[in-house]
Structure formats: structure tokens, C-alpha cells
C-alpha positions in Angstrom: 11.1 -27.2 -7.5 11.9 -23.3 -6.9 12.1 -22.9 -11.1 8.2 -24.8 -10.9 6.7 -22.8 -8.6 7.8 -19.4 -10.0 6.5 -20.7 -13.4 3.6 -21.3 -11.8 3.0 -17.7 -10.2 4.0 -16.6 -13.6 1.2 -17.9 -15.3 -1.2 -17.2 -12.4 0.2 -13.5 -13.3 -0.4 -13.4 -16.7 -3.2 -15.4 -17.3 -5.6 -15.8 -14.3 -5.4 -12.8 -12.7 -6.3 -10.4 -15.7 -9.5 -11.8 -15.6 -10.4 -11.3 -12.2 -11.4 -7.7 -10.3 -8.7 -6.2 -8.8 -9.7 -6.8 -4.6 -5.7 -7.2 -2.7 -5.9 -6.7 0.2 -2.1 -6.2 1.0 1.0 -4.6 -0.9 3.0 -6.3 -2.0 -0.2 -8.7 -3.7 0.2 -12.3 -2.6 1.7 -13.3 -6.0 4.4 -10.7 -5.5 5.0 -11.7 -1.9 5.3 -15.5 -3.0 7.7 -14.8 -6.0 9.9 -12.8 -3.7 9.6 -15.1 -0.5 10.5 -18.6 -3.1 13.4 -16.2 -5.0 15.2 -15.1 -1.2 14.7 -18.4 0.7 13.8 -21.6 -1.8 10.8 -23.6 -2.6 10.0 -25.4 1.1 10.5 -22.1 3.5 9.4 -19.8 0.6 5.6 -21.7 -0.4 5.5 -22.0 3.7 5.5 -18.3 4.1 3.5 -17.7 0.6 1.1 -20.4 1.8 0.2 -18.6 5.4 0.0 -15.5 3.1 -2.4 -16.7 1.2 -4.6 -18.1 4.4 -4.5 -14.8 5.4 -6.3 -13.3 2.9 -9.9 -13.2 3.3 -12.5 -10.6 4.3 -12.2 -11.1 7.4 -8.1 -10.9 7.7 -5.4 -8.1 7.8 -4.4 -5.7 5.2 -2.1 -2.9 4.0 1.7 -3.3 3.8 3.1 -6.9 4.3 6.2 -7.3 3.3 8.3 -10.6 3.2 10.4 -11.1 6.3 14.3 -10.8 6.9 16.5 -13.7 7.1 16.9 -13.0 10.8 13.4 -12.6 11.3 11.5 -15.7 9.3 9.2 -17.8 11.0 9.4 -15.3 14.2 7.7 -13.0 16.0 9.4 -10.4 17.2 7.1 -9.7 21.0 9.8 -6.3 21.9 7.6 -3.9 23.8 9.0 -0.4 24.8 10.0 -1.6 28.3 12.2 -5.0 27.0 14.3 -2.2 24.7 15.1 -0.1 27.8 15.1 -2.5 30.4 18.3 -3.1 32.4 19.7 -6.6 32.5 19.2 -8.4 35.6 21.5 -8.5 38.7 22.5 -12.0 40.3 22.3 -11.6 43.8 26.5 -13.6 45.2 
């Protein structure tokens, strides 16, 4: 399935996407981001993560740098704020 779906970004690459204008809105383009996401973590999680990629792309979305996410980090948001860094841990009261 992995092998299919890279063939299939391959000739979106080279055949599709020549003809159309040039309008990403993020780096790496979406067909970058899903070959790399498929390649480091297989057709299901990978197309998941190229998939919500993809729905994110529209006028109204995000843009500039949006890289694929780290094995520890897929599927996660991380929600650290300057206070839960330096916070102290909590003290049970015997």
C-alpha cells in the first residue's frame, strides 16, 4: 500500500502539478509533506497525517513552515506554556 501511494504522489508530481499555478501555501508543499509522512511512518498513519494536511489547505487555513511531526510527537499536541516548563512539581501534604 505504502509503494501505491508514493507512486501515486509521484505522478501527481510529475504530471498534474506542472500544469497548475504555483499557489502552496506551506513549505514543505503538501505532496512533499505526504511522501515524507508515508516514507517515516507507513501508508495508514502517514495518508492520516497527509490527509489532515491536505484539509488544511485552503484560503482560509494556515500557512508557512509545516513540517512533518516526530515519532514522539504524531497525532499530539504539545499544550507546554512557559509556566508548565518551570513549574515545580506538586507536594503531597502526609
Amino acid at each position: 500500500m505504502r509503494k501505491l501511494l508514493m507512486l501515486l504522489i509521484q505522478a501527481y508530481r510529475y504530471m498534474i502539478s506542472p500544469l497548475l499555478p504555483a499557489r502552496c501555501r506551506f513549505m514543505p508543499t503538501c505532496s512533499e509533506y505526504a511522501a515524507e509522512a508515508i516514507g517515516r511512518y507507513g501508508a495508514r498513519k502517514g495518508g492520516f497525517l497527509a490527509l489532515k494536511r491536505v484539509c488544511r489547505c485552503h484560503p482560509w487555513g494556515g500557512y508557512g513552515y509545516d513540517p512533518v511531526p516526530d515519532t514522539c510527537c504524531a497525532g499530539k499536541e504539545e499544550h507546554n506554556t512557559h509556566a508548565d516548563r518551570h513549574s515545580s512539581p506538586r507536594q503531597t501534604v502526609q
